[in-house]
N, C-alpha and C positions, 0 to 999 in steps of 0.2 A: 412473569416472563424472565424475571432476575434468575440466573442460575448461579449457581457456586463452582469454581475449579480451583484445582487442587494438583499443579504440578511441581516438579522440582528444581529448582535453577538454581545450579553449584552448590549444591550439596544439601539444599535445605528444601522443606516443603512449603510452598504457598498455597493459602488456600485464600481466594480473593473474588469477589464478587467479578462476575462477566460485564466487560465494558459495550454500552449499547453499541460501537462500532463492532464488535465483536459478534453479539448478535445478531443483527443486520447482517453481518458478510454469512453467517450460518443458515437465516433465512434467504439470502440468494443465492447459494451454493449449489442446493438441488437445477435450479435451474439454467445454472451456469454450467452442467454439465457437459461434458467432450468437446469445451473447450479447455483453451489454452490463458492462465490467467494467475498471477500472485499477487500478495498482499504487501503493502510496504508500511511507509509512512509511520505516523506514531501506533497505528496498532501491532506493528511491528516492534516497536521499539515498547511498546507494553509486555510483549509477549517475552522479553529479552530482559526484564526489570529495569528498563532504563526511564521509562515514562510512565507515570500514575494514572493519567486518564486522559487517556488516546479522546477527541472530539469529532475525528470524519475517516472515511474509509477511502482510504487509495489505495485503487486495483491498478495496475498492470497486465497489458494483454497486447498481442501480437497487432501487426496492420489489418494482416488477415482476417482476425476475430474480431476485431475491435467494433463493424458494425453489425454483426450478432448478440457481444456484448451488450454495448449500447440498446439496442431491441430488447432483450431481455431487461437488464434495469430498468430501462425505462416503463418494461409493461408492469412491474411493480413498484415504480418512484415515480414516475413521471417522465416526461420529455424531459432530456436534458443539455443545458445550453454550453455555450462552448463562452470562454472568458478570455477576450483578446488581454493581452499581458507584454510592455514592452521589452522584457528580457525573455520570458519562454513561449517559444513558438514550435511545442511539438505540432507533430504533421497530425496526430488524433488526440485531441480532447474534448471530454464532457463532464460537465459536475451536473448531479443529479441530486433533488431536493436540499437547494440551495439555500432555501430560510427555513426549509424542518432542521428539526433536532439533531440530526447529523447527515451532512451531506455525503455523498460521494463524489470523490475525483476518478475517471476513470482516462489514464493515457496511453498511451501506443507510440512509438518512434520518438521519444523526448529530443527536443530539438532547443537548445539554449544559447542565447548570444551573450556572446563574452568580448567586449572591444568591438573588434570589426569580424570577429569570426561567429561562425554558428557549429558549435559542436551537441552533436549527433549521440545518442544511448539508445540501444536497442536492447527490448527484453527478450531472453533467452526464456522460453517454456522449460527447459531440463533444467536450468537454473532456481529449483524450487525446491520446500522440504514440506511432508503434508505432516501436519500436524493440528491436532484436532477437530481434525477431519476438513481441513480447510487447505489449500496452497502458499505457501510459505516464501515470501522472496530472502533470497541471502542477504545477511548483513553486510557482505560487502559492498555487494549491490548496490545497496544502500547509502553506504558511505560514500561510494562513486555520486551518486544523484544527489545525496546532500551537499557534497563538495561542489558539484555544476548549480544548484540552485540556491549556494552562498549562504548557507546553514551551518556559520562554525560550530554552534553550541553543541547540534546534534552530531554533525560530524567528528566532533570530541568525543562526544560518548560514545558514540561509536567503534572511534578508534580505541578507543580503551579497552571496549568489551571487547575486542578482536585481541587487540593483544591478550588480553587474559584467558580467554578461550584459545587460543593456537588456533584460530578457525583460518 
């Protein structure tokens, strides 16, 4: 089920074994069809060369779609349970097969307390790039939710690749 990919990132070719989160979002994709939904997290940041090997799949998807989403994974993962957490308190989450080999996070309206405030992220569907054959969330994006969910390391890398990219 290992496949080999072979793209370019800045100027060079990599050709690298497919990470099993990678996998996984390929075999949900069919069925995640005509919705609304991007990838982030470290298979994001695999796909950007900033991470070796991404461990779980975090989708992103609307209020709207999120309990379609959810129905859908779940008819292929299982039920999936929601993780009360005292700092993130988005208004939709589910992780889905939580002690297999790679879980999925799947959130909607990310909702974080920071002090006494609770600031708000909403995913934008046009905010996406498809790329092998999957939905793509932007690295900014990214860096915006790493910086709310107090992730300097990544949010470094990130910033760096943005600088370097002009993106």
């Amino acid at each position: 089920m290992q496949g080999l990919l072979s793209f370019e990132l800045k100027g060079k070719i990599r050709l690298t074994p497919s990470p099993p989160p990678l996998l996984l979002a390929q075999e949900l994709a069919p069925s995640l069809e005509g919705l609304d939904w991007g990838i982030g997290g470290s298979l994001l940041l695999w796909k950007l060369g900033l991470e070796s090997m991404p461990r779980d799949l975090d989708i992103m998807t609307t209020s709207a779609h999120f309990p379609s989403m959810s129905q859908r994974i779940a008819h292929l993962l299982g039920a999936g349970v929601a993780v009360p957490h005292p700092t993130y308190r988005s208004v939709h989450f589910a992780r889905f097969a939580p002690q297999g080999p790679i879980s999925v996070d799947l959130f909607a309206d990310v909702r974080v307390k920071m002090r006494d405030d609770l600031i708000d992220w909403t995913f934008d569907a046009r905010d996406v790039e498809h790329d092998l054959g999957l939905p793509w969330m932007l690295p900014g994006d990214w860096l915006e939710l790493y910086e709310l969910f107090n992730r300097p390391e990544r949010a470094t890398a990130l910033r760096s690749f943005l600088a370097g990219s002009n993106r």
